[in-house]
FINUPA-792928 format. One record per residue (C-alpha): residue number from 1; z, x, y. Coordinates in nm, 3 decimals. Example, Ala and Ser with C-alpha at 12.3 -4.5 7.8 and 13.67 -1.06 7.14 Angstrom:
REM residues 2
   nr        z        x        y
    1    0.780    1.230   -0.450
    2    0.714    1.367   -0.106
END
This chain:
REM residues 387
   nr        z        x        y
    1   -0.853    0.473   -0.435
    2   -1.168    0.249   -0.493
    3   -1.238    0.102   -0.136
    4   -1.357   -0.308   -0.216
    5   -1.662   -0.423   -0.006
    6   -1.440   -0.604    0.186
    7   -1.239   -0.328    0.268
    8   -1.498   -0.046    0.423
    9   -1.939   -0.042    0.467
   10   -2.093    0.173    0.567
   11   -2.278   -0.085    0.737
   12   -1.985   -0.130    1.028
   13   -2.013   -0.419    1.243
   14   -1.936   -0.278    1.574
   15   -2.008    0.085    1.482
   16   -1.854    0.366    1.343
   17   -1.472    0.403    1.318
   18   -1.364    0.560    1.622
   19   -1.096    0.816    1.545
   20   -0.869    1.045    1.663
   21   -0.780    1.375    1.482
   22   -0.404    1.509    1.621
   23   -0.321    1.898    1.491
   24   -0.195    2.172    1.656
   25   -0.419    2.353    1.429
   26   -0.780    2.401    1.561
   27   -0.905    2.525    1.205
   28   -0.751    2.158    1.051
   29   -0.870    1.957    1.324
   30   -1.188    2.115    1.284
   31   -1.193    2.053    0.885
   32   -1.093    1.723    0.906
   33   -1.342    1.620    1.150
   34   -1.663    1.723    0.920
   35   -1.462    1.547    0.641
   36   -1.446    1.227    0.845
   37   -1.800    1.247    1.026
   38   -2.004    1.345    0.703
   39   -1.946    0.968    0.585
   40   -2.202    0.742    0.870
   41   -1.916    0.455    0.894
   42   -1.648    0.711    1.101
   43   -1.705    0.883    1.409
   44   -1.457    1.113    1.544
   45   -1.418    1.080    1.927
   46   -1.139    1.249    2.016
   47   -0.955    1.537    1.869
   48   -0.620    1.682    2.037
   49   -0.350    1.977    1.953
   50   -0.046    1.795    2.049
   51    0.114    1.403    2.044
   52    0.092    1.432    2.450
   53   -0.283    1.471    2.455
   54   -0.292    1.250    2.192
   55   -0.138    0.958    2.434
   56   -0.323    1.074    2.703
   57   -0.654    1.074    2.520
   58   -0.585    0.640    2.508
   59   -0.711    0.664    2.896
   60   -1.030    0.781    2.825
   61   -1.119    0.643    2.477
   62   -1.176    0.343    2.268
   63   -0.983    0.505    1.966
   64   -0.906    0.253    1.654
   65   -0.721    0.502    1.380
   66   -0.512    0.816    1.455
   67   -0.463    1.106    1.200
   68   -0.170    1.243    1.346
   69    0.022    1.555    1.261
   70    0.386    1.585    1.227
   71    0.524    1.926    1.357
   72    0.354    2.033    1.666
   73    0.439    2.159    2.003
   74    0.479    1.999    2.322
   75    0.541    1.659    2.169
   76    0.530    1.600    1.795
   77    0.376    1.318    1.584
   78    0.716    1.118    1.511
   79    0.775    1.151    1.945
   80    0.409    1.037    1.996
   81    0.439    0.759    1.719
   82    0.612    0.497    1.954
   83    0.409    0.645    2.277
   84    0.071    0.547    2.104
   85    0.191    0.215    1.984
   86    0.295    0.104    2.298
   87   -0.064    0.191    2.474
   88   -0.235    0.003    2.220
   89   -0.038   -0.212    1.955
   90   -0.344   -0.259    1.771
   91   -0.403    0.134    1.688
   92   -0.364    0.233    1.291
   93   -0.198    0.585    1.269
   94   -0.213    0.741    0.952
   95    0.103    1.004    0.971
   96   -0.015    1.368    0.778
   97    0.205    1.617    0.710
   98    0.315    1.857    0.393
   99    0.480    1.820    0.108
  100    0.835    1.870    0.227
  101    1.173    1.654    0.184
  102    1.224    1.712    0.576
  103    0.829    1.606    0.635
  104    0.876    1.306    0.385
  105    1.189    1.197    0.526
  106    1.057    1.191    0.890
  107    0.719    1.037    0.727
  108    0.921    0.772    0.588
  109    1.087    0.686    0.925
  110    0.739    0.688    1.100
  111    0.601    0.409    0.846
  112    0.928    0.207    0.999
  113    0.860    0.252    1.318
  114    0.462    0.152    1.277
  115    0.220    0.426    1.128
  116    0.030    0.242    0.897
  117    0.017    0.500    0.659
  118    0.080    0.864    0.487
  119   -0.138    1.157    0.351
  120   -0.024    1.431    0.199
  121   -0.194    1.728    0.376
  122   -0.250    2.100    0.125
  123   -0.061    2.372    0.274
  124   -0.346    2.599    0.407
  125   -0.690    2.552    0.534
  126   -0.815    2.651    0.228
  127   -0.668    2.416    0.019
  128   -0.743    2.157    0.292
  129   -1.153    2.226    0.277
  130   -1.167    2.270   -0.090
  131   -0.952    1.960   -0.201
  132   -1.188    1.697   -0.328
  133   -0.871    1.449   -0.377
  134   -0.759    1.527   -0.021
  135   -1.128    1.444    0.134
  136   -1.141    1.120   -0.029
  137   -0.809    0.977    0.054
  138   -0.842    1.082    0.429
  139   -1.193    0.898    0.438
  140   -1.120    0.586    0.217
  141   -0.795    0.552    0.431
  142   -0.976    0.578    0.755
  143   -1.254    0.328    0.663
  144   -0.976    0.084    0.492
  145   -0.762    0.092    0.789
  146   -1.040    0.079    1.020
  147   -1.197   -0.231    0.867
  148   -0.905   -0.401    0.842
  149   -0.796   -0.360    1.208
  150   -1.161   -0.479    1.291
  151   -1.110   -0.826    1.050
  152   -0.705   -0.876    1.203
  153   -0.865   -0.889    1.537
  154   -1.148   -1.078    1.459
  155   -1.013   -1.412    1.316
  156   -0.657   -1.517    1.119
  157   -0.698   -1.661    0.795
  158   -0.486   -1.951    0.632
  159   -0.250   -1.892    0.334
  160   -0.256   -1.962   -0.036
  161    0.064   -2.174   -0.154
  162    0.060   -2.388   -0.432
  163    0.001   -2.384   -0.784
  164   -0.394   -2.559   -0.898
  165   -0.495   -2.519   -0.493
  166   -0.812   -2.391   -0.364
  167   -0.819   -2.245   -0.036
  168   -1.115   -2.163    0.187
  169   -1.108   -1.887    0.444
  170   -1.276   -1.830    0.757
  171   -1.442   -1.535    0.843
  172   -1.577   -1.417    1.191
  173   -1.863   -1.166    1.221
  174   -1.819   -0.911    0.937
  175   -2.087   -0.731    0.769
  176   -2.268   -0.989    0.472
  177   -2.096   -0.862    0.170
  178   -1.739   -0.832    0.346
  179   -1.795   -1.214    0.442
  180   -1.902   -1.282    0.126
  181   -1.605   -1.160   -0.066
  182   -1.381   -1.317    0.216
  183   -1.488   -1.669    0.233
  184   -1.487   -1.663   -0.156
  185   -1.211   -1.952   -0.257
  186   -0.882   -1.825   -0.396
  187   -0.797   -2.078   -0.746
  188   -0.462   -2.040   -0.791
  189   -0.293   -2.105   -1.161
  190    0.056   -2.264   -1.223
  191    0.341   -2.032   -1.273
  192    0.489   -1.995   -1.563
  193    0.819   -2.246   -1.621
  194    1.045   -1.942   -1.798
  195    1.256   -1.737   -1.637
  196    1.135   -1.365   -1.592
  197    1.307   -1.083   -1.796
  198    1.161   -0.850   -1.579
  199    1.020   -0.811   -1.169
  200    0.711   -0.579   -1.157
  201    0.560   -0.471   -0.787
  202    0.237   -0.286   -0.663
  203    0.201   -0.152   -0.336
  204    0.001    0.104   -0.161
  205   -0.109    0.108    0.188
  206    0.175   -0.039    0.404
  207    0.366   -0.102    0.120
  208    0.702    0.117    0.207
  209    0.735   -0.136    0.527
  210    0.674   -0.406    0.291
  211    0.907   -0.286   -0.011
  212    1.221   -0.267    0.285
  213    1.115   -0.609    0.402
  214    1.122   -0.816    0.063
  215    1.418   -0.639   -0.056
  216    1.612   -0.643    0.245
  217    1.531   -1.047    0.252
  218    1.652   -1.079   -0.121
  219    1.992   -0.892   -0.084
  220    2.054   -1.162    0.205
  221    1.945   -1.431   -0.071
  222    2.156   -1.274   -0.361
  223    2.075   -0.991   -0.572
  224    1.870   -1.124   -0.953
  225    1.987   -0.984   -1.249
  226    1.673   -0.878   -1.350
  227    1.536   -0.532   -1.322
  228    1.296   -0.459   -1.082
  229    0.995   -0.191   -1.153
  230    0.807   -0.084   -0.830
  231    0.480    0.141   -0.848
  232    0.390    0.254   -0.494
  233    0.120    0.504   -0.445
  234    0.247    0.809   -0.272
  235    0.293    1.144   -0.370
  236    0.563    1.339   -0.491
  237    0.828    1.439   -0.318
  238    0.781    1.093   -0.115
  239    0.872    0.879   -0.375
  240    1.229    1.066   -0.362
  241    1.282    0.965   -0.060
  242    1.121    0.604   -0.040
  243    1.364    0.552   -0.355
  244    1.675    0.631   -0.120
  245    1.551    0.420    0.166
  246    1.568    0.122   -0.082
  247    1.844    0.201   -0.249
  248    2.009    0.153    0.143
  249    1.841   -0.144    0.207
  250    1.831   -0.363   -0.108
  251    2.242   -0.233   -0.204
  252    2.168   -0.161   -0.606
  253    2.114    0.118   -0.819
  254    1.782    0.287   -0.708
  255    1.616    0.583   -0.819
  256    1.300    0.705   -0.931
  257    1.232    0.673   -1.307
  258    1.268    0.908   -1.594
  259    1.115    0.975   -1.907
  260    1.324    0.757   -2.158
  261    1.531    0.597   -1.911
  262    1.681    0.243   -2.064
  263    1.603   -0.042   -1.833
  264    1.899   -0.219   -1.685
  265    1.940   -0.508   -1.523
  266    2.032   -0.552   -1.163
  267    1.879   -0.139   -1.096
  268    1.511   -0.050   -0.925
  269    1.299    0.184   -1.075
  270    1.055    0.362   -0.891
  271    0.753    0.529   -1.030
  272    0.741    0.913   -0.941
  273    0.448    1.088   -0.747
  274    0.196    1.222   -1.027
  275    0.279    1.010   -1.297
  276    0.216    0.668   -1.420
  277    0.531    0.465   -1.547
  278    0.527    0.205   -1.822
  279    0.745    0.028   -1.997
  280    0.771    0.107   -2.375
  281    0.999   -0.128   -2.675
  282    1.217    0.085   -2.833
  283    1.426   -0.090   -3.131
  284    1.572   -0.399   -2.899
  285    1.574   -0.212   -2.589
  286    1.292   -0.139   -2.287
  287    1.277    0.223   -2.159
  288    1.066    0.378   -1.895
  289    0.779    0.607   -1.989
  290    0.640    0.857   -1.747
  291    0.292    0.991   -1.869
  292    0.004    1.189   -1.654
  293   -0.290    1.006   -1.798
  294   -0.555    1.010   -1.590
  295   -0.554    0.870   -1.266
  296   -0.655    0.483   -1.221
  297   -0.841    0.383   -0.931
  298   -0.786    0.751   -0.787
  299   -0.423    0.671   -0.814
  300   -0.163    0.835   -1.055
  301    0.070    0.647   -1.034
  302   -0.160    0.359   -1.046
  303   -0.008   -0.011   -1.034
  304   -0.266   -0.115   -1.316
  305   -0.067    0.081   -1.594
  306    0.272   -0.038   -1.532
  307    0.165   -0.408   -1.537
  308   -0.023   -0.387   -1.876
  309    0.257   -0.240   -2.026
  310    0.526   -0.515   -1.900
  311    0.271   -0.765   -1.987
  312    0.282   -0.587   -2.342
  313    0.671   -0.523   -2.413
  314    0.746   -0.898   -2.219
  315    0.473   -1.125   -2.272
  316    0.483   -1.429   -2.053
  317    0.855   -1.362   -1.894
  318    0.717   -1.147   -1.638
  319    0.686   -1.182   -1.275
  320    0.431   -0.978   -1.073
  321    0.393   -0.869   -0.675
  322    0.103   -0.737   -0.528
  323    0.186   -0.619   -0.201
  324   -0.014   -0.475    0.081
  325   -0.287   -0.189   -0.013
  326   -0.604   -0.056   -0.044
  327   -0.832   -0.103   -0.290
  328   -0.845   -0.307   -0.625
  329   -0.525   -0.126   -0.828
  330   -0.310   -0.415   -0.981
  331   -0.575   -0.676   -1.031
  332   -0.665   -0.586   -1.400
  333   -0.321   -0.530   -1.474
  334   -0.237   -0.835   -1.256
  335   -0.473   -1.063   -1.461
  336   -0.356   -0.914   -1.835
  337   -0.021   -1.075   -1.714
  338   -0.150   -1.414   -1.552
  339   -0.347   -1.450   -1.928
  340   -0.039   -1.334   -2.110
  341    0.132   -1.639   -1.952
  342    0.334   -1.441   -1.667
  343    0.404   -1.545   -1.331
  344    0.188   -1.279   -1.036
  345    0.219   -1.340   -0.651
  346    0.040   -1.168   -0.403
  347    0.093   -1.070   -0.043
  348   -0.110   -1.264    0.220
  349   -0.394   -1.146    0.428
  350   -0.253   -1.181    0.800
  351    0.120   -1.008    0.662
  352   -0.063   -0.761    0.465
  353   -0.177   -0.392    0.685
  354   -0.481   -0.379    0.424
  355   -0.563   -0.707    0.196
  356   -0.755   -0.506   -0.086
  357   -0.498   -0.514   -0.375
  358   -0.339   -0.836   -0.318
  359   -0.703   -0.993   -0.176
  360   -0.866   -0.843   -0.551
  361   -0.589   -0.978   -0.741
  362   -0.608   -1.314   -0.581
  363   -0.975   -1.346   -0.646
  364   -1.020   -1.258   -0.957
  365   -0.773   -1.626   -1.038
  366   -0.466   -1.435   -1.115
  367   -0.214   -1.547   -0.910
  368    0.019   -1.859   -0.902
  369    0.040   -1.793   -0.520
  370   -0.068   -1.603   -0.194
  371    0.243   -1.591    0.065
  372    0.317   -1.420    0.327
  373    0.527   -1.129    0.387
  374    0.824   -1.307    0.477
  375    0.803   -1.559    0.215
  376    0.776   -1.316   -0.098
  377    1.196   -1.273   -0.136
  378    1.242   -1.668   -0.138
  379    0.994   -1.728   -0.432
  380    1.060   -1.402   -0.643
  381    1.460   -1.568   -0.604
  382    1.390   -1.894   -0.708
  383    1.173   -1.738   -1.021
  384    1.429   -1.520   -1.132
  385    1.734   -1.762   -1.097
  386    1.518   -2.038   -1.274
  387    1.762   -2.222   -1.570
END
């Protein structure tokens, strides 16, 4: 995923990122510490075989993000999980495992129980040293959730709410072009006075704990009619089980899309690992279209897609969510719907666990407002039940 200035620098205030890399594999901790420490902003200080010298490893370092395996001996990653946590709430674990329904399932849990975040990890060393894809995402996640554990503690930040209001943020010390982009003023544009056909949401990083959150708020407020279309980025095989999860807590029709599938009000549709969804007109119907284009901001699927295409097949009876996540993904897409006369929210800073989609799409003038987490349900409500 494109990492914004705001997001990671190479010039870190404070240092490198210190990390700690958790495998009962010495050849993979091994692997992903040159993969980490060939980029200047990340230093590795610490790496353990097993979730009980991971906790113990707290005593004697100042460790900010943990890459921490899931099956290992002694104590595993999902036993560690709460262990770490509770040493030092602040710490941003980034859960690896393989590509598995068991690993996924357990991986899902972990993001409820406070891992920040998921990476799919290849199958054999091999895979792991060669895979460009698999380099990048374990860096860009690293420096994202780094940075943004460095700006959380450094200063809060006050929210976005009304339509035509400018807000200014404060920033503490963060390297000149992060403070830059932060203190720029959000503008944000009226919403649009129809009522949405349609509910289209981004996430990435954090965005699972997110997704359970604004849904589980919104079945307590009373289920809309419309249909909802979520793009997270995860992989396959993840997305499977994330779509279960919120089929459990939101209490309607859930499931990850297929190619052709009519879109039906009152269901959720979730993007699949690998493939970008849209939304193609078909006669007087919608359907779902899966396609594997190439990836948008490293991402397939990527948020961007989706929301041009709902922009395209509902013009301005749209309403948008950005959620938590790294990187820029959404804010093109997010601004094609704002200019098409659509309605597009985004998640606050001080809710979000990484403010790079939402932050983008907010300062690029898209959005009609900037709320936090626990505010997102209400508004998408009153938008959808509008007369």
């Amino acid at each position: 995923m494109t990492i914004t200035t705001s997001e990671a620098t190479s010039q870190t205030i404070g240092g490198p990122i210190r990390v700690m890399v958790v495998d009962d594999s010495a050849v993979v901790r091994g692997l992903e510490t040159r993969m980490l420490e060939e980029d200047p902003a990340i230093q590795v200080v610490a790496s353990v075989g097993n979730g009980q010298m991971a906790v113990q490893a707290l005593d004697r370092h100042d460790i900010e993000v943990v890459i921490l395996d899931i099956e290992m001996p002694v104590m595993d990653g999902l036993t560690a999980l709460p262990e770490l946590l509770r040493k030092s709430p602040n710490l941003k674990v980034i859960m690896a495992s393989t590509l598995t329904l068991r690993n996924a399932e357990v991986t899902l849990k972990a993001l409820q129980m406070g891992a920040s975040e998921c990476l799919a990890k290849p199958t054999t060393s091999r895979e792991i040293s060669g895979g460009t894809d698999f380099r990048h995402d374990l860096v860009e996640k690293v420096k994202a959730l780094g940075g943004a554990r460095r700006r959380a503690l450094g200063r809060a930040a006050p929210t976005a709410r009304a339509g035509g209001a400018v807000v200014e943020r404060k920033v503490g010390a963060l390297p000149s072009l992060m403070a830059q982009r932060a203190q720029q003023p959000i503008s944000l544009r009226p919403a649009a006075e129809e009522r949405p056909d349609i509910i289209a949401i981004g996430s990435s990083t954090g965005g699972p704990q997110a997704l359970f959150t604004v849904f589980g708020d919104m079945r307590k407020g009373g289920w809309p009619s419309q249909p909802i279309v979520v793009t997270q980025h995860m992989p396959a095989t993840f997305t499977t089980i994330l779509a279960g999860h919120i089929e459990r807590v939101a209490g309607v029709p859930t499931a990850e899309a297929k190619d052709g599938d009519p879109i039906r009000g009152g269901h959720i549709y979730i993007a699949p690992g690998d493939y970008h969804m849209v939304v193609e007109t078909r006669g007087t119907e919608k359907i779902l279209r899966l396609n594997q284009d190439p990836p948008e901001s490293f991402c397939r699927p990527a948020v961007d897609p989706l929301f041009r295409s709902v922009a395209k097949a509902y013009g301005r009876r749209v309403l948008a969510v950005v959620l938590t996540g790294m990187g820029a993904d959404g804010s093109k897409g997010g601004k094609i719907i704002a200019e098409s006369g659509g309605t597009v929210i985004a998640q606050d800073e001080p809710s979000s666990v990484v403010w790079g989609m939402p932050g983008a799409t907010a300062q690029i003038g898209a959005c009609s407002a900037v709320l936090p987490l626990k505010d997102i349900a209400a508004y998408v409500l009153r938008s959808a039940n509008k007369r």
